[in-house]
C-alpha positions as CSV (number, residue, x, y, z in Angstrom):
1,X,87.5,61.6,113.3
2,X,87.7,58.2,113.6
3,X,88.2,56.5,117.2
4,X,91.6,55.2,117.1
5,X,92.1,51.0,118.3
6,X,95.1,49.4,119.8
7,X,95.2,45.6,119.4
8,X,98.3,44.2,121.3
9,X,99.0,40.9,120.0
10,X,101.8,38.0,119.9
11,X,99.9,35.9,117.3
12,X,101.7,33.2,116.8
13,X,99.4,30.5,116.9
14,X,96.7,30.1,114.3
15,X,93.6,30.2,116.9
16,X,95.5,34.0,117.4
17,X,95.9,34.9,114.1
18,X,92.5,34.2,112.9
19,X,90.8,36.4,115.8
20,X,93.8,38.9,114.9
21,X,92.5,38.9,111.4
22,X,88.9,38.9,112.1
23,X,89.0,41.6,114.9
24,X,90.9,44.2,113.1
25,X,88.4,43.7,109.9
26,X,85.1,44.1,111.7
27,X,86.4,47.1,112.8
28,X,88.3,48.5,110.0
29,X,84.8,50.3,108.6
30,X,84.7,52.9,111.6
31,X,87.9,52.7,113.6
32,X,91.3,53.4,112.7
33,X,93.5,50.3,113.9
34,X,96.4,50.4,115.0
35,X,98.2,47.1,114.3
36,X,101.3,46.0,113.9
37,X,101.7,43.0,112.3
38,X,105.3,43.3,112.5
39,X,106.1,41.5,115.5
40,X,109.6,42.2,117.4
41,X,111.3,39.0,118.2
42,X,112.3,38.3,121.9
43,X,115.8,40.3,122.1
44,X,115.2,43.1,119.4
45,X,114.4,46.6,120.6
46,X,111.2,47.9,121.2
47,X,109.7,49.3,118.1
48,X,109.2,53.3,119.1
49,X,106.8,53.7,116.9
50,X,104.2,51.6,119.4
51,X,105.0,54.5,121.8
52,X,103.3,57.2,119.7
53,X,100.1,54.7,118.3
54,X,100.2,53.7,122.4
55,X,99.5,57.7,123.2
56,X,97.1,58.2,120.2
57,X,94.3,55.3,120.6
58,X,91.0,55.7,122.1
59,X,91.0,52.0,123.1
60,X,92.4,49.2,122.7
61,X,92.0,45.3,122.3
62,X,94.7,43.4,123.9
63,X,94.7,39.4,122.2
64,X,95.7,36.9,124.7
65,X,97.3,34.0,123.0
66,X,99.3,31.5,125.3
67,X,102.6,33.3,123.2
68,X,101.1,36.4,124.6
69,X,101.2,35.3,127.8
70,X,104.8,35.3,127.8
71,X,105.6,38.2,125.4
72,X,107.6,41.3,127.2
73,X,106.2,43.6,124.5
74,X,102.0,42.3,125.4
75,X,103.2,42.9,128.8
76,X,104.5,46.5,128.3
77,X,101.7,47.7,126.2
78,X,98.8,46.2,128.6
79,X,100.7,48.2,131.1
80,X,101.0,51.3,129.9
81,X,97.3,50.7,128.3
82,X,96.0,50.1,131.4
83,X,97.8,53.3,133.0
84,X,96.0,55.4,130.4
85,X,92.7,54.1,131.6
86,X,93.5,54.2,135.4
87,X,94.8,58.0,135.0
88,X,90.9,59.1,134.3
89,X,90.3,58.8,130.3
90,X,87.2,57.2,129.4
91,X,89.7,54.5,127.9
92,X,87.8,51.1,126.8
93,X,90.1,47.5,127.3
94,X,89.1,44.4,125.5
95,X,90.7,41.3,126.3
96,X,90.6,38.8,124.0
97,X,91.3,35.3,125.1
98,X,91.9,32.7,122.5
99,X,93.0,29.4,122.5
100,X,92.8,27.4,125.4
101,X,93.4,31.2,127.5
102,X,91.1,32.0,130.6
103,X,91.8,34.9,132.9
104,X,93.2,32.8,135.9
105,X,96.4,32.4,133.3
106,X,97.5,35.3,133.8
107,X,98.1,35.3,137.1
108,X,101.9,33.0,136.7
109,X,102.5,35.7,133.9
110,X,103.3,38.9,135.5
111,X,100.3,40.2,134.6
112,X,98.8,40.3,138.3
113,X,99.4,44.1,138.9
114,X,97.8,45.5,136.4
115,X,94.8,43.4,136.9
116,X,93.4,42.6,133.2
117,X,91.4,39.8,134.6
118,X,89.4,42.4,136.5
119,X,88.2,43.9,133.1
120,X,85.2,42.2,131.1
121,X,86.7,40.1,128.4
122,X,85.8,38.3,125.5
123,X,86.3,34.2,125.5
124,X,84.7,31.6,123.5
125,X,83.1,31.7,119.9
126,X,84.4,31.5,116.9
127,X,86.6,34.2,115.2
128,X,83.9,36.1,113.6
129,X,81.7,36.0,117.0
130,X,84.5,37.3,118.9
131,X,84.8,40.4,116.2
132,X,81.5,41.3,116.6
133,X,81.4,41.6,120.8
134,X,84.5,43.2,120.3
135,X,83.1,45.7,118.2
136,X,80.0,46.0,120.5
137,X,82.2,46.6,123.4
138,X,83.7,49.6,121.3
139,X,80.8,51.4,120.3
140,X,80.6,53.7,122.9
141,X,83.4,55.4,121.4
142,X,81.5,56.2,118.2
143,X,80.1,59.8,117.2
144,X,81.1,61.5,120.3
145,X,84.2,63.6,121.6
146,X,87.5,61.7,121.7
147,X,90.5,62.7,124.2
148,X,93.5,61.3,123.8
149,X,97.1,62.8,125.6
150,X,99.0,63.1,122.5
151,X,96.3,65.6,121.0
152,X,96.9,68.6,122.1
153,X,100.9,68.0,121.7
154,X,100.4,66.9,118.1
155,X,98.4,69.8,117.4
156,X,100.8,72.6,118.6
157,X,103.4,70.5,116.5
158,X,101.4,70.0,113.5
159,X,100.5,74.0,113.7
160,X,104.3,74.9,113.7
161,X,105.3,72.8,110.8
162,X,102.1,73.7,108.8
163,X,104.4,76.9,108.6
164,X,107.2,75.1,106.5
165,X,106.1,74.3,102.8
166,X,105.2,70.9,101.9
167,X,107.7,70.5,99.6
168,X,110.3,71.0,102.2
169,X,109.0,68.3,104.8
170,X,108.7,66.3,102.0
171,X,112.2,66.8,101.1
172,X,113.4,66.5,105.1
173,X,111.2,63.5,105.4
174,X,113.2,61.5,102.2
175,X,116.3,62.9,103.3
176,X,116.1,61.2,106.9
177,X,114.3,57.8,106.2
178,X,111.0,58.9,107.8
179,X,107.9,57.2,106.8
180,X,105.4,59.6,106.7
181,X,102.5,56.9,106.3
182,X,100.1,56.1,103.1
183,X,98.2,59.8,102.4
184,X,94.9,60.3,104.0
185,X,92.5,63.3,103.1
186,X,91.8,64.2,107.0
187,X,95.4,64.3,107.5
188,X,97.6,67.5,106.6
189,X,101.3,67.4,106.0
190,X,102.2,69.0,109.5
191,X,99.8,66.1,111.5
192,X,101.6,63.9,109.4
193,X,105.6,64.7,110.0
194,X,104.3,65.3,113.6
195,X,103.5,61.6,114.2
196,X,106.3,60.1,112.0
197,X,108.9,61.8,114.4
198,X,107.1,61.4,118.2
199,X,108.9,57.9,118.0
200,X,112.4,59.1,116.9
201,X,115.5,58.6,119.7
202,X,117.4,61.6,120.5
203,X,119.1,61.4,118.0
204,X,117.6,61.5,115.3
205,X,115.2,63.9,116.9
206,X,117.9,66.4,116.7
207,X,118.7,66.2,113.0
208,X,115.1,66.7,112.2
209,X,114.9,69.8,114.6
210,X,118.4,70.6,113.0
211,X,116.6,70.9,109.4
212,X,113.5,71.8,110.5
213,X,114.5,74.7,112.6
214,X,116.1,77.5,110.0
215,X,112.6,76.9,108.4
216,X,110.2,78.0,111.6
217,X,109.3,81.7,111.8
218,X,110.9,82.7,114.8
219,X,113.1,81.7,118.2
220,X,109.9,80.9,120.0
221,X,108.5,78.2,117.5
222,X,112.2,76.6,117.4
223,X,112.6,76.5,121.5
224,X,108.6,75.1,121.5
225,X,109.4,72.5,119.4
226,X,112.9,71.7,120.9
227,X,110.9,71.7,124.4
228,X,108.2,69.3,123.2
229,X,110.0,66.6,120.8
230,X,113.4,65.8,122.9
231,X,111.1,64.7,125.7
232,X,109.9,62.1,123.7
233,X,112.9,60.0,124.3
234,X,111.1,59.6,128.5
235,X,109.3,56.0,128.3
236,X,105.3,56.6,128.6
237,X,104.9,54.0,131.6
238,X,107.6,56.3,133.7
239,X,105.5,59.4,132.2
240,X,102.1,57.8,132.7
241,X,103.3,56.9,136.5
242,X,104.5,60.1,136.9
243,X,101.3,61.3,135.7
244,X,99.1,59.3,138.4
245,X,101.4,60.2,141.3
246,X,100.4,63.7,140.8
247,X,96.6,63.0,139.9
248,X,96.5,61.6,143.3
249,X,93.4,62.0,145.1
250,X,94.1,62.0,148.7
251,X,97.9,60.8,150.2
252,X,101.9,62.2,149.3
253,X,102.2,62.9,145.8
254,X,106.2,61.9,145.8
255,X,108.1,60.1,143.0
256,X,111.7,59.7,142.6
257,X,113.7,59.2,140.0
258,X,117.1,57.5,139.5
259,X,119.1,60.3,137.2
260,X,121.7,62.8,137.4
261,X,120.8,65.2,135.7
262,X,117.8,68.5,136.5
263,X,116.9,68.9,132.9
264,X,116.3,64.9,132.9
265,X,113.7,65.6,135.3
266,X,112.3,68.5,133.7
267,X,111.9,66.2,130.5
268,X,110.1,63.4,132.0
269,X,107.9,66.7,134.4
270,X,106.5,67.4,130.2
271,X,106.4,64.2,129.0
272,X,104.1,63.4,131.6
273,X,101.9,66.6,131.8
274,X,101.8,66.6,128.2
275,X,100.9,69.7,127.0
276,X,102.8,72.8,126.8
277,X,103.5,74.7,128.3
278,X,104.8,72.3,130.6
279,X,103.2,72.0,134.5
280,X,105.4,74.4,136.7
281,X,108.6,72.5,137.7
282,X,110.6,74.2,141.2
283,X,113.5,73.8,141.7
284,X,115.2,73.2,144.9
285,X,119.2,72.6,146.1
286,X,118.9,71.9,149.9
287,X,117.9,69.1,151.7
288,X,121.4,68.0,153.5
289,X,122.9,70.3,156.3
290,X,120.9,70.3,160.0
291,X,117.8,71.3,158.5
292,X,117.6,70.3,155.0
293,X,113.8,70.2,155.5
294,X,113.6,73.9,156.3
295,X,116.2,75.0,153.8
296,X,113.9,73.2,151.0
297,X,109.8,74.2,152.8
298,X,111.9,78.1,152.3
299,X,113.1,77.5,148.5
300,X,109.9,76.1,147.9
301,X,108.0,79.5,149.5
302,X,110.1,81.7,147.8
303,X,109.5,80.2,144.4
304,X,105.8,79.4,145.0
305,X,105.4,83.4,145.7
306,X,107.8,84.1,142.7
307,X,105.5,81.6,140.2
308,X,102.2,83.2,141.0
309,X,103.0,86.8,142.1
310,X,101.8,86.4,145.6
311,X,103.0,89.4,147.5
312,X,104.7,88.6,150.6
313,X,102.4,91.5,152.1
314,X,99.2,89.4,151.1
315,X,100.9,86.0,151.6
316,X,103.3,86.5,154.8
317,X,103.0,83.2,155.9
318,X,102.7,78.6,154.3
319,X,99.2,78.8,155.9
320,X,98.6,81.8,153.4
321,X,100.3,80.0,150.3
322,X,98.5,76.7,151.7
323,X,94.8,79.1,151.5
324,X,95.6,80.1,147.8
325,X,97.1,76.7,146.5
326,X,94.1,75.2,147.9
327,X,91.8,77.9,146.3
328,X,93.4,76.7,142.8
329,X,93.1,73.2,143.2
330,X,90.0,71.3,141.9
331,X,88.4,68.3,144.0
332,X,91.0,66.5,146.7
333,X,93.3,68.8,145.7
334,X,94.0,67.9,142.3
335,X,94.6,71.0,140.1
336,X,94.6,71.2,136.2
337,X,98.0,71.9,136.3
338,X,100.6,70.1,138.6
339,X,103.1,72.1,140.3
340,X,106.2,70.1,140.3
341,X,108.7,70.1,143.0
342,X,112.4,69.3,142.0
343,X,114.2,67.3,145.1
344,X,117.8,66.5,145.2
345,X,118.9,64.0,147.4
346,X,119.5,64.6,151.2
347,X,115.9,64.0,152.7
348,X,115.6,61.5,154.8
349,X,111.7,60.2,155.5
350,X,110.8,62.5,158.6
351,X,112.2,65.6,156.3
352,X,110.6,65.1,153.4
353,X,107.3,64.4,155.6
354,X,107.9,67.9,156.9
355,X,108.2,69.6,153.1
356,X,105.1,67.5,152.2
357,X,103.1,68.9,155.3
358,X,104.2,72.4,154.6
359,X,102.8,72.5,150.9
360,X,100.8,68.5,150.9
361,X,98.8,69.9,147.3
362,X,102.1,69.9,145.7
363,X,103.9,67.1,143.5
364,X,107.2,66.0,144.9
365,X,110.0,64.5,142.6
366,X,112.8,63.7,143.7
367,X,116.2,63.1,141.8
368,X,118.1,60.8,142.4
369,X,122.2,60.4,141.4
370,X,124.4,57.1,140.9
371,X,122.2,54.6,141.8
372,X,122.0,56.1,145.5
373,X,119.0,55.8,147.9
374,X,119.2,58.9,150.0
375,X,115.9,59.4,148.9
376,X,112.6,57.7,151.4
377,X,111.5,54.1,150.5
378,X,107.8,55.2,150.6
379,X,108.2,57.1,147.5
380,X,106.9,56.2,144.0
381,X,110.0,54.8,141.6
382,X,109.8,55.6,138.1
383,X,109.8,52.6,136.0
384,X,111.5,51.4,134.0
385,X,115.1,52.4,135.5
386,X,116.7,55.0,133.2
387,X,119.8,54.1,131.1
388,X,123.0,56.5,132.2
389,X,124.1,56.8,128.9
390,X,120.8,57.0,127.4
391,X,120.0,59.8,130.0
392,X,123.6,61.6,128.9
393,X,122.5,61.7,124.9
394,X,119.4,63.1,126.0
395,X,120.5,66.1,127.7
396,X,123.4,67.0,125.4
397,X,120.9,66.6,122.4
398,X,118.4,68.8,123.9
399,X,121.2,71.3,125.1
400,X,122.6,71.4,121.4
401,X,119.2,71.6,119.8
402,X,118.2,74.6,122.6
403,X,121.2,76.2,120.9
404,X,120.1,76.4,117.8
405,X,116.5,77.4,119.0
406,X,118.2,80.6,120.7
407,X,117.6,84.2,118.4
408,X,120.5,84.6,115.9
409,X,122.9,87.3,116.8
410,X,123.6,90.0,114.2
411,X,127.4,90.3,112.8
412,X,128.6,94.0,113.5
């Protein structure tokens, strides 16, 4: 396989386009580029598509251009590029600076948090010389093991629709508009109706599980793919956050989120964990009352002992849980698999201090309704804030397509 290239752009100037041009041809012969040459103008919607080629790349090339400097879409991408090379992938950045560009311009640009100017860039040259550092700096990625946090979802897809004839998918695809891409030998028809719908809104994520679920064997593969596609809708930078809030080596891993809905929650919990199944999620009701803290450090027990068997006999006491959570958990405390727990509102900082101390290797998220802020200051906010009505077409997709997912019922 190919290493897969990102190249964020706003090449509107000719210096831009000519290092756009040059970059993604001197790369072309052993990368697969991802470039869209299709640029939004300011005020149009965000093509979803990005979101998918943003989750698949090995690395990326980000061309700063002085209209990149003020693009929202460079922005959002170097963002969320940036969070997929913070959250531990060996993920290589390239800036390219073109023009009259120089890293200290980005500071006035809103650039400044995500520190791009901290990473090696390429400046000066011509086109052609700034192709070939920019492949140089690449190369690493050539002939050896690729990871990328789309994989392993696009292969349990892929593997559930490889189960529906091509003809069919075919038929599905022309029926709903999708584009399922030019045809590529090293790319089956399941791998390819996988990544033409990991973009799709709610939506029309529900009329392709609507065709595409009568077709699947049985009530598991529907619910597995109802699970995995109607999170897709959760923006990758909220995800990706999410993600490196509970990757956290050493401190409170506590996020909040401003929604209204548990299954919301639960959506962005798999989105960000990415795989299925999804990392444990716990839900919990208390937190109000004179002593929300201790109503929620007793749900939080009781489900803990309930996830992972642990006999109240062997595990009578939170220094016993705290023993085997710890004995799970990889260096600082970081296991392979999260375990999420749901908060409603009601804490106030000294309580959720005291459910954090009682279980600290655990991920707190806390949900938070109508624009309140109940919830403590200190912890993470998901960004960007979530759309109410976008949020309310989510769930009631996802509860109608988990309907159809359910085992038919025999007439008697």
């Amino acid at each position: 396989m190919k290493p897969r290239i990102f190249i964020s752009h706003s090449a509107k100037e000719a210096p831009a386009d000519a290092a756009l041009v040059a970059i993604s041809s001197a790369l072309a012969e052993r990368f697969d580029v991802f470039l869209d040459r299709e640029r939004l103008e300011d005020g149009q919607r965000w093509s979803h598509h990005l979101h998918t080629w943003l989750g698949l790349c090995h690395g990326a090339v980000i061309v700063l251009s002085e209209s990149a400097l003020t693009s929202d879409w460079v922005l959002k991408e170097a963002t969320i590029l940036r969070w997929r090379q913070e959250i531990g992938y060996d993920f290589p950045i390239v800036p390219v600076y073109v023009g009259s560009v120089v890293p200290e311009d980005l500071a006035g640009h809103g650039f400044p948090p995500i520190r791009l100017d901290a990473i090696q860039g390429v400046a000066g040259g011509d086109p052609e010389q700034k192709a070939e550092r920019v492949r140089t700096a690449l190369a690493r990625l050539l002939g050896r093991e690729l990871a990328d946090p789309l994989r392993g979802v696009e292969e349990i897809v892929a593997a559930r629709l490889r189960t529906i004839a091509v003809a069919d998918l075919d038929r599905i695809a022309d029926d709903l508009d999708l584009d399922l891409g030019i045809w590529r030998p090293d790319l089956d028809h399941g791998t390819r109706f996988a990544r033409a719908v990991f973009h799709l809104g709610p939506g029309r994520m529900f009329e392709v599980i609507r065709r595409v679920a009568p077709l699947l064997p049985d009530a598991e593969a529907r619910a597995q793919l109802v699970d995995i596609l109607l999170a897709f809708w959760v923006e990758p930078a909220a995800a990706l956050q999410l993600e490196a809030v509970a990757r956290r080596k050493g401190g409170a891993r506590v996020a909040a989120l401003e929604a209204k809905f548990q299954t919301t929650l639960e959506m962005y919990v798999r989105r960000a964990s990415c795989c299925d199944p999804a990392w444990p999620t716990l839900r919990t009701v208390g937190g109000g009352g004179e002593d929300g803290a201790g109503a929620v450090v007793a749900e939080i027990r009781a489900a803990l002992r309930a996830h992972f068997e642990l006999d109240e006999f062997d595990y009578p006491d939170d220094d016993a849980i705290r023993a085997f959570l710890t004995s799970v958990s990889g260096e600082y405390g970081v296991s392979d698999e999260p375990v999420v727990v749901a908060l409603r509102e009601g804490l106030d900082e000294a309580g959720l201090d005291r459910v954090v101390a009682a279980f600290p290797s655990l991920t707190y998220l806390g949900l938070i309704s109508g624009g309140a802020v109940a919830f403590p200051a200190s912890a993470d906010r998901l960004a960007p804030r979530l759309d109410t009505d976008q949020e309310q077409q989510a769930v009631t997709f996802y509860k109608r397509a988990r309907a159809l997912a359910r085992p038919r019922s025999r007439a008697v």
